[in-house]
BAFI-3210 file (N, C-alpha, C; in Angstrom, 3 decimals, decimal comma, padded with zeros to 6 digits):
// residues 123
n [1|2|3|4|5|6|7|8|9|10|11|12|13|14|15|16|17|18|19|20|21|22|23|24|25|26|27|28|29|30|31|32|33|34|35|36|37|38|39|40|41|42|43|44|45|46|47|48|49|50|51|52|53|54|55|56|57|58|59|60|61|62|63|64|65|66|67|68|69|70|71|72|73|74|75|76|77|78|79|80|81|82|83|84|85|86|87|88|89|90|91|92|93|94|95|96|97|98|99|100|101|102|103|104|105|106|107|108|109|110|111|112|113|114|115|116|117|118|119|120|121|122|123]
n.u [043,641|045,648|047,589|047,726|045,386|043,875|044,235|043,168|040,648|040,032|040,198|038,787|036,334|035,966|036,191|033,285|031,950|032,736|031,057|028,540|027,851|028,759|026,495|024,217|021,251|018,059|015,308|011,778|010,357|012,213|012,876|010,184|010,051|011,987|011,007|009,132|009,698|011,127|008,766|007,741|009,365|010,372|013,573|015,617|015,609|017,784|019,166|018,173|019,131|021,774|022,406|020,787|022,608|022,254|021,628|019,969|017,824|017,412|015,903|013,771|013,050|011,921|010,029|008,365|007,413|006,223|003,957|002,641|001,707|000,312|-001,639|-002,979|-003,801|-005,983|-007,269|-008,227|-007,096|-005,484|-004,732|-004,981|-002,331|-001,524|-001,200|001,713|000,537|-002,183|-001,441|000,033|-002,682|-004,181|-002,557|-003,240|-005,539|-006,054|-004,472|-006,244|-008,184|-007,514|-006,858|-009,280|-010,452|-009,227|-009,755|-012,495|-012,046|-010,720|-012,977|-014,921|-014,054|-013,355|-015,998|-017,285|-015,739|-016,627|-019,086|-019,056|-017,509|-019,751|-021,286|-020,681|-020,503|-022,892|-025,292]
n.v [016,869|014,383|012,143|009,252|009,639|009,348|006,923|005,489|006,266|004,909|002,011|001,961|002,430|-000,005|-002,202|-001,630|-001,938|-004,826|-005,858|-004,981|-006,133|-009,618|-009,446|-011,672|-012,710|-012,689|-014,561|-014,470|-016,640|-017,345|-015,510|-015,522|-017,868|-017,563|-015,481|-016,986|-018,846|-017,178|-016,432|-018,611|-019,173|-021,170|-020,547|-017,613|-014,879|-013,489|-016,124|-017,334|-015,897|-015,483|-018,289|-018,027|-016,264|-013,526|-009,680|-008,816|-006,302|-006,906|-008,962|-008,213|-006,221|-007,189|-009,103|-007,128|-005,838|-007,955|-009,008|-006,468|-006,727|-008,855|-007,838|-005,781|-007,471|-009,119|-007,157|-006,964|-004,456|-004,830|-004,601|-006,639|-006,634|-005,499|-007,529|-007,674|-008,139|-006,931|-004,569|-003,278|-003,653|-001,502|000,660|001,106|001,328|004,000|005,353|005,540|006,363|009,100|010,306|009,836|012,059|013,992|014,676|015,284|017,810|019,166|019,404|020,133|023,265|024,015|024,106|026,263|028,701|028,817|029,210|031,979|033,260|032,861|034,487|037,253|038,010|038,563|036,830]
n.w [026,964|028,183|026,471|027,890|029,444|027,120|026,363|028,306|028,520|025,818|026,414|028,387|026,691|025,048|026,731|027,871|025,639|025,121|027,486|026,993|025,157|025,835|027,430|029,455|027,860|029,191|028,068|028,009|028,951|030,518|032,454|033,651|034,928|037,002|038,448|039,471|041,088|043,262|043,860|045,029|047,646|048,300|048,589|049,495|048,134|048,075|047,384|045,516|043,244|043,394|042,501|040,202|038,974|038,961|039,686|042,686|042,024|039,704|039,796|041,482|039,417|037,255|038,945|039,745|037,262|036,379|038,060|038,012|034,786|035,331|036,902|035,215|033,180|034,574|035,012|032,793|031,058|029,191|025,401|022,997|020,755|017,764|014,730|012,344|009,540|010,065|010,800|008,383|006,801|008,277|007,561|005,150|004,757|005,587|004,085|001,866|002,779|003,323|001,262|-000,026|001,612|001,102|-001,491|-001,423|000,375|-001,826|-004,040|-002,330|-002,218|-004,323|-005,434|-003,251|-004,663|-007,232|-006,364|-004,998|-007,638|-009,152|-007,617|-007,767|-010,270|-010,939|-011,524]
ca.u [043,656|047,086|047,877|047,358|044,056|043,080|044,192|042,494|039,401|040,127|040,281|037,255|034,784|036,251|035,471|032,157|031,567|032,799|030,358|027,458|028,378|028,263|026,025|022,972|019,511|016,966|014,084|010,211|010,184|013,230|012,688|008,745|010,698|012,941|010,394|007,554|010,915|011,110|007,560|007,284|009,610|011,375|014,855|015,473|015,638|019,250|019,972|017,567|019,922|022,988|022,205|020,730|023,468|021,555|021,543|018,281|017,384|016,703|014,779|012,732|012,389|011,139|009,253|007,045|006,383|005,351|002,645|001,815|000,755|-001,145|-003,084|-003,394|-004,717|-007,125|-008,540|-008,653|-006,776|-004,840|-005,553|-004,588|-001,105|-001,944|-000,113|002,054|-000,576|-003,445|-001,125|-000,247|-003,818|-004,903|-002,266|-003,201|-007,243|-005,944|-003,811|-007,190|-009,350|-006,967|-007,037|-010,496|-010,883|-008,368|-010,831|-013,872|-011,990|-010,292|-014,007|-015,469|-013,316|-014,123|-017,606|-017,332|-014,759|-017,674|-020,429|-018,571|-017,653|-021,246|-022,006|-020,086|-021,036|-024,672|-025,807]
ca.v [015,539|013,680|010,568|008,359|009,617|009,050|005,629|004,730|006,185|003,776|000,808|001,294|002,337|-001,359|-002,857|-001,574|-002,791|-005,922|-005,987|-004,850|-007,570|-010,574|-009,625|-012,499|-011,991|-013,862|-014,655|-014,202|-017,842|-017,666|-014,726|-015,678|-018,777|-017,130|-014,670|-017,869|-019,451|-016,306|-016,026|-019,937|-018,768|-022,145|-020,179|-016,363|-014,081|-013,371|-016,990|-017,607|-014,754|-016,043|-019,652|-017,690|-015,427|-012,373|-008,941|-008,620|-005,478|-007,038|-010,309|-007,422|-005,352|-008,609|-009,435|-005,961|-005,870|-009,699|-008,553|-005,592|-007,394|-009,740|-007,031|-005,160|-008,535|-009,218|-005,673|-005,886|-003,372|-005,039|-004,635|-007,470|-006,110|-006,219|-008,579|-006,765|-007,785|-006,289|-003,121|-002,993|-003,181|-000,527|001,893|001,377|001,851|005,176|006,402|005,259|007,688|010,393|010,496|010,758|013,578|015,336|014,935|016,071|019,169|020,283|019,491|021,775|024,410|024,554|024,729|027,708|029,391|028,532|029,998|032,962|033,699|033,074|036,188|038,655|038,246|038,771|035,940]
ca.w [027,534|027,741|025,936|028,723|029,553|026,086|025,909|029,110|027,705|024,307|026,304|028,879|026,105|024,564|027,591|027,707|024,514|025,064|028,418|026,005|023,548|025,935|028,658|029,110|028,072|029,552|028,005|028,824|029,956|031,731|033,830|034,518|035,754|038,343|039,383|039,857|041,737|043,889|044,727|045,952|048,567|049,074|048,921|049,462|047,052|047,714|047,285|044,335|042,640|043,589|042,339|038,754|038,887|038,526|040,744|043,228|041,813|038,256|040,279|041,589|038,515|036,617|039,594|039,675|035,993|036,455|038,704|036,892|033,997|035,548|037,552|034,155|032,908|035,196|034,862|031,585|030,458|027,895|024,527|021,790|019,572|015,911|013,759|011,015|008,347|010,531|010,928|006,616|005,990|008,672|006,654|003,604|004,711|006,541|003,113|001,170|003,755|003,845|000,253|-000,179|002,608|000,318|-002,927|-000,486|000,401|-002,749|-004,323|-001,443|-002,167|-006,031|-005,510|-002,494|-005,336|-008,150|-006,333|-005,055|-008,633|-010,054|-007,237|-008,522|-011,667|-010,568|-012,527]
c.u [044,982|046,528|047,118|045,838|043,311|042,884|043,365|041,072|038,703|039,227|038,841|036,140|035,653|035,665|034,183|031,516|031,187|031,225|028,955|027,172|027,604|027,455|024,678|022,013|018,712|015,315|012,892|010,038|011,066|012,857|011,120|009,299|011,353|011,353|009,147|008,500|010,640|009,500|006,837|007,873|010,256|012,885|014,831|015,816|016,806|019,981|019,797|018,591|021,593|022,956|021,914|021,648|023,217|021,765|019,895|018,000|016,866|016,123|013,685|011,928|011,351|009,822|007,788|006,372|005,867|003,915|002,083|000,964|-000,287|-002,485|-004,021|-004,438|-006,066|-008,111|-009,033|-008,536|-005,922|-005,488|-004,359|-003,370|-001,553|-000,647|000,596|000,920|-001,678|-002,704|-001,230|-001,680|-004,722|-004,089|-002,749|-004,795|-006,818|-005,421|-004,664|-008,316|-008,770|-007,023|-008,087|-010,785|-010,322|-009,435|-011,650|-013,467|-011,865|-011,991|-014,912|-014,980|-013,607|-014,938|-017,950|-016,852|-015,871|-018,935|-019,629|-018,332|-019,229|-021,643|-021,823|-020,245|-022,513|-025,167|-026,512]
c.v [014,881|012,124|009,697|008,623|009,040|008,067|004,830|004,975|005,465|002,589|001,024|001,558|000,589|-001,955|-002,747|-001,946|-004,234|-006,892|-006,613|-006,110|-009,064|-010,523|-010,498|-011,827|-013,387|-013,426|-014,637|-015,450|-018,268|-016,898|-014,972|-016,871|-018,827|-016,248|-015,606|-018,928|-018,660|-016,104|-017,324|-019,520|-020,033|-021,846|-018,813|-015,526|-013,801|-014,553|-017,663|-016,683|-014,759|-017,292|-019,306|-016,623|-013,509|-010,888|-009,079|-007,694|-006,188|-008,010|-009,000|-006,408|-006,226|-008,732|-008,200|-006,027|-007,200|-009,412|-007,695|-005,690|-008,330|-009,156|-006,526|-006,115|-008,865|-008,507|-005,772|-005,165|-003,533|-005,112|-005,304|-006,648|-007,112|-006,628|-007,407|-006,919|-006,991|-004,829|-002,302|-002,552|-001,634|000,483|002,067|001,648|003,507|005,838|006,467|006,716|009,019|011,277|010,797|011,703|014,706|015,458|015,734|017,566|020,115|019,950|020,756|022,826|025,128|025,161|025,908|028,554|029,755|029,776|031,632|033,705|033,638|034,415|037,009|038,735|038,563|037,831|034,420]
c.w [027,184|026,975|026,622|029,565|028,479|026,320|027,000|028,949|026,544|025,113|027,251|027,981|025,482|025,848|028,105|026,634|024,507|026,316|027,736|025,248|024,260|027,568|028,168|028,746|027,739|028,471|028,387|029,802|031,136|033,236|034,381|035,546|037,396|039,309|040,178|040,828|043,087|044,740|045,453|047,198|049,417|049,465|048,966|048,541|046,777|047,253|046,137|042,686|042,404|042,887|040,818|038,227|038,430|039,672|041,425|042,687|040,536|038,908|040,588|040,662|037,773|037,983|039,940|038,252|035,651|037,029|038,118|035,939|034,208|035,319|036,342|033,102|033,061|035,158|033,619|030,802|029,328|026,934|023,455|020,885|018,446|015,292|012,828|009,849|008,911|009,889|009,542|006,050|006,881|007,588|005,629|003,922|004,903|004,927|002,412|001,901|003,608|002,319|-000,156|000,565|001,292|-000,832|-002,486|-000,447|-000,479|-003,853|-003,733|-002,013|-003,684|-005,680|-004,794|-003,676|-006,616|-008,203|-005,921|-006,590|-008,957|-009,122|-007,616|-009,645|-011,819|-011,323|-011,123]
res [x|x|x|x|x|x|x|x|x|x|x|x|x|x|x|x|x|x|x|x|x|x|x|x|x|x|x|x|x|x|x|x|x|x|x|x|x|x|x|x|x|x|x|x|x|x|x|x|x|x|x|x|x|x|x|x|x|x|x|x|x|x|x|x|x|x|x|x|x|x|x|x|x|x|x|x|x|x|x|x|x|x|x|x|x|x|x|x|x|x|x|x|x|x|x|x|x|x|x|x|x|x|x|x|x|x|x|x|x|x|x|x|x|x|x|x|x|x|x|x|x|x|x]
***
């Protein structure tokens, strides 16, 4: 690779960086905003987009998984996200359970090992 390839490789990963760096991000309330904008249908989607400065493809990506969730809503199919304390205390029940399985087995395993010996000894 020459020089001058390199350096033009330097500067556009920098400018992708920089892109990265200060591109917007909308919020949940913002974009339910645009997309509940978009689906009154007082201005067109291209102009609603133009006016929030956004591409149509992301008004429409927002705008499917807007509906999505509803539908998913409505059905039902959502299920409540546990808090971090819920989650802490499920692990620590689960390392508490897993732990006793382990006693249970290496207990089992004696006692098969136990009686097996007491056979062979004919006793």
């Amino acid at each position: 690779m020459s020089k001058k390839q390199s350096s033009k490789d330097e500067a556009d990963k920098v400018v992708r960086n920089i892109k990265r760096a200060t591109r917007r991000k909308f919020s949940a309330e913002e974009k339910i905003r645009i997309v509940l904008a978009g689906l009154r249908g007082e201005d067109s989607i291209a102009e609603l987009c133009r006016r929030e400065n956004i591409h149509q493809n992301l008004y429409y990506n927002w705008s499917r998984e807007f509906l999505e969730a509803g539908k998913k809503r409505l059905e039902g199919d959502t299920m409540r996200e546990a808090s971090t304390s819920e989650v802490k205390e499920l692990r620590k029940q689960n390392a508490a359970l897993k732990e006793a399985l382990a006693e249970e087995i290496l207990e089992h395993r004696l006692l098969k090992k136990s009686e097996f010996a007491d056979g062979e000894d004919g006793i």
